[in-house]
N, C-alpha and C positions, 0 to 999 in steps of 0.2 A: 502620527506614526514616525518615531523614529528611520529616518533615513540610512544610517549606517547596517540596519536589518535587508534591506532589498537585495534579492537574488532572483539571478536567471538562471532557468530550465530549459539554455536552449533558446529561444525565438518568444518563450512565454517567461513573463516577469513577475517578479510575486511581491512586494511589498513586503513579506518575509519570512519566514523558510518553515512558517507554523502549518502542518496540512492534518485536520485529523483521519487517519487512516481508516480506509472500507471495512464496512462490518461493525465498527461498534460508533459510528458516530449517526448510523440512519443515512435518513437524505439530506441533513441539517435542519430540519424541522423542526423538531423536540428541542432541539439546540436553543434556536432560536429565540424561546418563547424564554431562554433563561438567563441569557447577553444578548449582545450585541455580535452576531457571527461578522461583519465587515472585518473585525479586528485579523481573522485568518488570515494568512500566504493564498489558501488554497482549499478547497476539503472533494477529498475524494468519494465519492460518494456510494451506496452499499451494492457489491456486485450481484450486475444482471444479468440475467440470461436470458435465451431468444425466447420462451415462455414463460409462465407464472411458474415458481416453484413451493412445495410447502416446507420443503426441509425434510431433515429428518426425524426418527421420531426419539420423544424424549425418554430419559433426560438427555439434555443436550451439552450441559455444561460441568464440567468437576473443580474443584477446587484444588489449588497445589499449592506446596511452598513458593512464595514470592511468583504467582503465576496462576495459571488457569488452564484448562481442558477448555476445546469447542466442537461443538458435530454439527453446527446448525442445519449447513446443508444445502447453503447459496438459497434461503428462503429469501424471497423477492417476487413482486409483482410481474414481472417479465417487461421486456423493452418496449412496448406500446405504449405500456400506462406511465412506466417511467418518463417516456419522451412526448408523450400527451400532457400530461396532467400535473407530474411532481417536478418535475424539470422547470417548466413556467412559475408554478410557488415558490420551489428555493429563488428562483431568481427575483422573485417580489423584495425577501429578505437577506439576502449574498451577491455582492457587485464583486465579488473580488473571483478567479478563476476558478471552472470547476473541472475536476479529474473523472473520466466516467471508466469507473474498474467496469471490465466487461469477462463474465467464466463462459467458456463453451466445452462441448466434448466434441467436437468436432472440429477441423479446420472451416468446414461450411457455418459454424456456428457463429467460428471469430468474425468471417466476414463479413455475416449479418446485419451482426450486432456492431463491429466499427462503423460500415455502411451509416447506418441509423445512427449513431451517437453523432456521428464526425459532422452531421446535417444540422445539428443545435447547435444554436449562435454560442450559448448561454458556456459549452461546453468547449475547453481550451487544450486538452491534452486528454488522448485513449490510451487507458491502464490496462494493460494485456494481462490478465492472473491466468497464466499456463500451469499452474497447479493441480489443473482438472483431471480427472481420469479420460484418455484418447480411448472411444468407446470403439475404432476402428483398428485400434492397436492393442489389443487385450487387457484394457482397462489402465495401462501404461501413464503417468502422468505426461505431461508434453513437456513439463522441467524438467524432467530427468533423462532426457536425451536431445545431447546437441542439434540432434538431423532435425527433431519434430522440433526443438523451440525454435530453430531456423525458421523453418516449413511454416508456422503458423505466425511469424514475424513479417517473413515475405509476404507472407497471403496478405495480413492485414493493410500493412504500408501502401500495397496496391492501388487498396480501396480509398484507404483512411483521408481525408480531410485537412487534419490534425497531425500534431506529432505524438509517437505513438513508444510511449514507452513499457516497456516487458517488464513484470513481476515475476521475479525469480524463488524457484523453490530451494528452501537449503537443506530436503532431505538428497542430497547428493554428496557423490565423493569430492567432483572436484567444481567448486559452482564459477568457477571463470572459467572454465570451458564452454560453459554454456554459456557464460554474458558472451564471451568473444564468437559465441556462433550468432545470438541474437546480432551483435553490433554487426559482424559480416555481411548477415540479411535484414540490413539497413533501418533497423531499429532507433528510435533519437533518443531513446534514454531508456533507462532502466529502473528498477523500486526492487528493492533486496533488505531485509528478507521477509518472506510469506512464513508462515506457524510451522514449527517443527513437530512430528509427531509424536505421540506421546499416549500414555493410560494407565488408568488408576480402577482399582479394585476392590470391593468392598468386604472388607472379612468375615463379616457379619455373613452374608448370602452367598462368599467366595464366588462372586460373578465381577465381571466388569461396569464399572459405576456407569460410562457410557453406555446408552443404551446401539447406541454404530460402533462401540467396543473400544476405536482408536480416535483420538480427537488429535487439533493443533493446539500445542503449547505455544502461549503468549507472555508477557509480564515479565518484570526486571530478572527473574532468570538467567534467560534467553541475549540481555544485553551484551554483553560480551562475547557473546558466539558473534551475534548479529556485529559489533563492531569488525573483527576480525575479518566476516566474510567480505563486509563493504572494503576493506582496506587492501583483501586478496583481490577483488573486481574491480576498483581504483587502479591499481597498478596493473593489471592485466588490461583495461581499456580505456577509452579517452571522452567515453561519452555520460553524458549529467549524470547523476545517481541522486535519487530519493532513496535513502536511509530508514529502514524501519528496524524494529525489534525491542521492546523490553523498554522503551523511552518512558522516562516518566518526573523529569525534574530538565531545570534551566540546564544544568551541568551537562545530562547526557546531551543535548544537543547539539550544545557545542564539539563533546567529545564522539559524536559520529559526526561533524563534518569534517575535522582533525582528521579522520578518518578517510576521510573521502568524496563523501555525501555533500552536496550543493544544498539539498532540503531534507527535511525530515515526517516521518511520518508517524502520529503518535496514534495506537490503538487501545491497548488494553486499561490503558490509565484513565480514561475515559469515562471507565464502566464504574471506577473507582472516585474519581471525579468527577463530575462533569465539566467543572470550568477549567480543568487541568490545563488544556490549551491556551486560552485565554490567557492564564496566570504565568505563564511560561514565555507568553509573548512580553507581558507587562515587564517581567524579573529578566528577560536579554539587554538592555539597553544598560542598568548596573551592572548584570558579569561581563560586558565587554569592556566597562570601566575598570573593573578590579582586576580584569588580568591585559591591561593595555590592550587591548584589540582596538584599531581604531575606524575598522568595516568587518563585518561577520565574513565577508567575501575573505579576507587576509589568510583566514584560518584553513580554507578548504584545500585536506590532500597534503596537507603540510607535513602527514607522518607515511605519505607513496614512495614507493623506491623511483 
């Protein structure tokens, strides 16, 4: 492994800055059987909830230009079987850190579930997705209000074990108000952005293709926005940022930590590749040759006011 890739998240070190993002990578399992996963930074693994979930119902997914629709629906085994059973197996096949995205609708939910996660050795950093609907706030996401991503930042940190970074949503007007309430309520990093909302229509039956009506948009679309927001919460705060959005090649990586971003997280390319990550780690060590880079670290934040 290239040396001039390693980055730190903070207190946890990655070997470099490849994480495939929750949701479309599994538990790395599948992965597994088809490389060699050591070669990762990191892989976040598919978010759990305090019970089994089945999802929602299908269809679950739509197709868009340069992008995708999802409703899946946080379908997951729930945090028992995760921390019993699948957690031990990845670790059979992945020595390198692992991120455990955790969804709740509750504040009671989040502390559950960090409680439990933050207890596995295997497990290096809790990924907060406050994207959820707050079922005690009228269905309210907890990302789109400052008070509750506070509120459910503090809670966790409490508990947590681990350091605990917030996944931010960017159906919001202004999404650095919310990193700066997270970073307030002592948050150690952050992962921006989670899937914009979106829906597609079928002409034919003039209904909604989703069968939950409104899905998250994912896929190089979405790159650009997803730059932009990392680069407004870069400069708005001081703390790590994991990079997500629309990744799907050596180039964007580089150009969201230019951005801001320490690491990155790739999702939707995944479903499109699977080695996607892999190949992306191979191909970093020639683009930092071709554009002088002479440590990945040089570049990060380099376009923050």
């Amino acid at each position: 492994m290239d040396n001039r890739l390693s980055i730190s998240l903070g207190i946890v070190t990655l070997q470099n800055p490849i994480i495939p993002a929750s949701g479309t990578f599994g538990f790395g399992l599948e992965a597994a059987k088809l490389y060699d996963i050591d070669c990762l930074g990191a892989i976040s693994i598919k978010g759990t909830t305090v019970l089994p979930r089945y999802g929602n119902p299908t269809p679950r997914i739509a197709e868009c230009a340069e992008g995708m629709l999802n409703s899946v629906g946080l379908q997951n085994p729930g945090v028992d079987k995760v921390t019993e059973e699948i957690l031990p197996k990845l670790r059979e096949v992945f020595h390198q850190p692992i991120i455990a995205n955790i969804s709740g609708f509750s504040v009671e939910d989040y502390v559950q579930l960090a409680e439990k996660m933050s207890r596995e050795e295997q497990v290096e950093i809790i990924e907060v997705n406050i994207s959820c609907p707050n079922v005690h706030n009228g269905g309210m996401a907890f990302g789109t209000d400052p008070k509750a991503a506070g509120e459910v930042t503090k809670a966790v940190k409490t508990v947590s074990r681990k350091p605990v970074f917030v996944k931010l949503s960017p159906n919001v007007t202004d999404i650095a108000s919310i990193a700066k309430a997270c970073e307030q309520a002592g948050a150690d990093g952050l992962c921006l952005i989670n899937t914009l909302l979106g829906m597609r229509i079928n002409l034919r039956t003039r209904k909604p293709v989703l069968a939950n009506r409104y899905g998250g948009m994912s896929g190089p679309a979405i790159f650009p926005l997803a730059v932009r927001m990392v680069n407004q919460v870069a400069s708005a705060c001081s703390l790590p940022i994991i990079g997500c959005g629309g990744i799907s090649t050596a180039e964007d990586v580089l150009e969201m930590m230019m951005a801001g971003a320490s690491a990155v997280e790739i999702g939707a390319a995944n479903l499109v590749n699977p080695y996607v990550c892999r190949d992306i780690v191979e191909q970093l060590p020639g683009l930092l040759d071709q554009y002088g880079i002479n440590n990945i670290t040089d570049i990060i934040g380099c376009t923050t006011k």
